[in-house]
VOMAR-742475 format. One record per residue (C-alpha): residue in one letter; x, y, z. Coordinates in nm, 3 decimals, m for minus. Example, Ala and Ser with C-alpha at 12.3 -4.5 7.8 and 13.67 -1.06 7.14 Angstrom:
REM VOMAR-742475
> res_X_Y_Z
> a_1.230_m0.450_0.780
> s_1.367_m0.106_0.714
END
This chain:
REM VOMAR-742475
> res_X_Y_Z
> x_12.775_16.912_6.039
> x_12.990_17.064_6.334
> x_12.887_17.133_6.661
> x_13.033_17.461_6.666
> x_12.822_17.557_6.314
> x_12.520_17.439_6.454
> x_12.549_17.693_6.782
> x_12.657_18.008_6.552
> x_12.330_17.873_6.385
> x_12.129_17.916_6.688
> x_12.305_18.214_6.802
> x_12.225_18.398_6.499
> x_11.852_18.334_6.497
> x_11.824_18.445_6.838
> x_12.002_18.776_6.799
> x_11.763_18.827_6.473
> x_11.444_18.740_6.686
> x_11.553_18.982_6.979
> x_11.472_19.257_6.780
> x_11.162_19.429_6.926
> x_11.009_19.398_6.630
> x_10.867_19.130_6.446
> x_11.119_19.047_6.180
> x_10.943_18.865_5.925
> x_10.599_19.053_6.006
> x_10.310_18.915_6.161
> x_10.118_18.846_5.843
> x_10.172_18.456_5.727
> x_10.342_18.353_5.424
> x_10.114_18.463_5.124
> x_10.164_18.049_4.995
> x_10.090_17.892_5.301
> x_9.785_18.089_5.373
> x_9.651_18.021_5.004
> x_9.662_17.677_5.085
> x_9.642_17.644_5.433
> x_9.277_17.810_5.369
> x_9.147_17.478_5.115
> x_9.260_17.216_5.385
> x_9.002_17.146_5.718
> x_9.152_17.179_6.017
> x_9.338_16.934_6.215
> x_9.649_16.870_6.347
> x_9.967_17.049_6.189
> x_10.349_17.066_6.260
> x_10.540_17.400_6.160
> x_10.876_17.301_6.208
> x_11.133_17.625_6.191
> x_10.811_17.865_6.282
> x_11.028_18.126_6.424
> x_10.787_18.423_6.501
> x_10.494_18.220_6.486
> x_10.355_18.432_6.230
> x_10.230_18.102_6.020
> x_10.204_17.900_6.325
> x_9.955_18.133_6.491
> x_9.802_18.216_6.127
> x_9.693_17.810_6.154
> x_9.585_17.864_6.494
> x_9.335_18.070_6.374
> x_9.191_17.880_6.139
> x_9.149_17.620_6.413
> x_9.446_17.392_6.342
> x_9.605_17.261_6.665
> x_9.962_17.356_6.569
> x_10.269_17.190_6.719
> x_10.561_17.469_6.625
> x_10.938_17.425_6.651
> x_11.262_17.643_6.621
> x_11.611_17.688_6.729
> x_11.547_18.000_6.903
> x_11.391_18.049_7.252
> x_11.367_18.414_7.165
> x_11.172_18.323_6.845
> x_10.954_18.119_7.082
> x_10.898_18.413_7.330
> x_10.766_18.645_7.025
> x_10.589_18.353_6.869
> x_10.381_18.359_7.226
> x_10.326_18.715_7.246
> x_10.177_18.672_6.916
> x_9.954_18.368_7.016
> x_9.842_18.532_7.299
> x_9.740_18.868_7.086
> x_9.536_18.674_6.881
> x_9.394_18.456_7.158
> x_9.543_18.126_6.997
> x_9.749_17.864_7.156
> x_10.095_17.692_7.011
> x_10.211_17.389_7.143
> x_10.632_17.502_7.091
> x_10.927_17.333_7.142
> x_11.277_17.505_7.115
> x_11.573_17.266_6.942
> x_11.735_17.097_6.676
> x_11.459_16.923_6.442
> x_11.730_16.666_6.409
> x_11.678_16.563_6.770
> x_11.324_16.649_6.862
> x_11.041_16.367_6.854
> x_10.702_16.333_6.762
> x_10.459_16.032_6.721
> x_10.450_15.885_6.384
> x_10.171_15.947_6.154
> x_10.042_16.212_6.400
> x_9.981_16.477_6.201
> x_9.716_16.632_5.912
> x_9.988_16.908_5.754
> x_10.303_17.004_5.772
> x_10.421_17.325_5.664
> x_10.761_17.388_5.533
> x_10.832_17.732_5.511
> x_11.196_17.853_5.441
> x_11.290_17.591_5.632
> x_11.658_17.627_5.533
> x_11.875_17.337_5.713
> x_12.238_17.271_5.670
> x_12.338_17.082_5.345
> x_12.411_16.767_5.492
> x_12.054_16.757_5.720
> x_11.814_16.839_5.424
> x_11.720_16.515_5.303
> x_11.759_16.396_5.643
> x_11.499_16.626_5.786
> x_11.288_16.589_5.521
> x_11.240_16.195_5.529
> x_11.203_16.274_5.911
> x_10.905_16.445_5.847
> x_10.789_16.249_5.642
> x_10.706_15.971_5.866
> x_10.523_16.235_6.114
> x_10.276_16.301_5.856
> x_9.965_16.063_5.810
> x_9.878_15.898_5.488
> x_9.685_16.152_5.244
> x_9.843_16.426_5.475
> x_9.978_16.719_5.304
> x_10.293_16.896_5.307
> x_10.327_17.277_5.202
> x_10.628_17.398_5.091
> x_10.827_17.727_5.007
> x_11.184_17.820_5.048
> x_11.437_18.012_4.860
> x_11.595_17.780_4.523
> x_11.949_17.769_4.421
> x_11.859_18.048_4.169
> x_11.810_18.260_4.412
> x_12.169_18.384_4.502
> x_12.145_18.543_4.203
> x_11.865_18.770_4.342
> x_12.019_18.774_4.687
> x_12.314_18.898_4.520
> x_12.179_19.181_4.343
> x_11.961_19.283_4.633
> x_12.070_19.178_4.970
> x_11.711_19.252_5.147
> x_11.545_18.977_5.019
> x_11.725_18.773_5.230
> x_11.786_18.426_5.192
> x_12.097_18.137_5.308
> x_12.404_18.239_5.122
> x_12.525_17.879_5.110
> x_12.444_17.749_4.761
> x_12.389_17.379_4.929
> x_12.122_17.503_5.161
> x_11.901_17.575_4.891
> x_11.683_17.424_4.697
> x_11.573_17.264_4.350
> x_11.280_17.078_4.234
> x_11.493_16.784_4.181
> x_11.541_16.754_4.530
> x_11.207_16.819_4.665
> x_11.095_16.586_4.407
> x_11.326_16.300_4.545
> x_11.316_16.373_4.930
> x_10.934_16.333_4.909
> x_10.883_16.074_4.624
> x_10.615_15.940_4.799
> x_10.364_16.185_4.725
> x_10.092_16.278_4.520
> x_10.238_16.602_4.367
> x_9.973_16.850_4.353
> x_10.239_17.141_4.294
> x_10.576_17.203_4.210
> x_10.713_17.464_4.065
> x_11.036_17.734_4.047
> x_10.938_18.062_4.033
> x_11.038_18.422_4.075
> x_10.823_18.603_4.325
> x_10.790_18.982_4.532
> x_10.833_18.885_4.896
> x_10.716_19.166_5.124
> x_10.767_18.990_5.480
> x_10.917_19.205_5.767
> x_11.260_19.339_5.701
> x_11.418_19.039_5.577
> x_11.230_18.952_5.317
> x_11.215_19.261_5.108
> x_11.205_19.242_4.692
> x_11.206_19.006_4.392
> x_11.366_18.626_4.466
> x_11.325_18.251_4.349
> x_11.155_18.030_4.554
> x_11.049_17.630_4.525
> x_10.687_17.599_4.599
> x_10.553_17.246_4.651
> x_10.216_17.101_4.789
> x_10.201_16.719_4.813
> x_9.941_16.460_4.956
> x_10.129_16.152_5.113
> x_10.017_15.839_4.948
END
């Protein structure tokens, strides 16, 4: 992937996250929370966290979170929201590609809409992978390839419009083959998250225990 792509990338997220309001809510993802809420705490990387709103959702539970994103401006909100709930991230701003992490330092990892170009997916994903401890888990959703479809018919939901960005279960299935799959499913869901994720779309969900 090209330099330039990658900075039109970053550029974009932080003119989205300078909006004065928070653009994806506050609330966490209904998924994560569900199962976020039958693991005990520990130690959790939330790479992509934007806004925080999941990051700091963990937080509260008593996870120590280690957040990531693109965007300094999604950092800056992501702090104003950890310090309105009296939580602390640990955050670092830049490409997941470059940052570093101990291996096998982590409890969770939660994926959500994590969209990275086509050609970094996999990539990422066995990145990860080696982050995460044995019998960790990994929780999972982002928009599948069905879901241009939706996007198509109703913009608001949001979404990547590059087909190659999304995802099937294929894919999840092969990028983390080393797991104990404890869900994974397509499905067609009503997202109600800020202003960019407004109405029906199809999502892969996927939970998985490394083994």
């Amino acid at each position: 992937m090209n330099k330039s792509w990658d900075a039109d990338y970053k550029n974009m997220w932080n003119e989205r996250y300078m909006d004065n309001e928070f653009v994806y809510g506050k609330e966490p993802n209904l998924f994560f929370k569900e199962w976020l809420q039958k693991l005990e705490s520990g130690s959790i990387l939330m790479p992509a966290d934007g806004e925080g709103r999941n990051g700091v959702f963990a937080a509260q539970l008593g996870w120590k979170v280690t957040s990531t994103d693109l965007s300094e401006e999604g950092k800056s909100k992501a702090l104003e929201l950890a310090n309105e709930k009296n939580v602390a991230l640990d955050y670092s701003v830049g490409d997941l590609e470059e940052l570093e992490f101990k291996k096998e330092a982590f409890d969770a990892i939660g994926l959500i809409y994590a969209h990275f170009a086509a050609d970094k997916k996999t990539i990422l994903h066995k990145k990860l992978n080696d982050y995460l401890k044995p019998g960790g888990i990994i929780i999972f959703e982002a928009f599948s390839k069905l879901h241009l479809l939706y996007n198509g018919i109703d913009p608001k939901v949001g979404g990547p419009k590059d087909f190659d960005m999304l995802f099937s279960t294929l894919e999840i299935a092969a990028d983390f083959e080393n797991y104990e799959i404890l869900l994974l499913e397509e499905k067609e869901i009503k997202l109600e998250e800020g202003k960019y994720h407004i109405g029906k779309g199809s999502v892969i969900r996927f939970v998985g225990r490394k083994k």
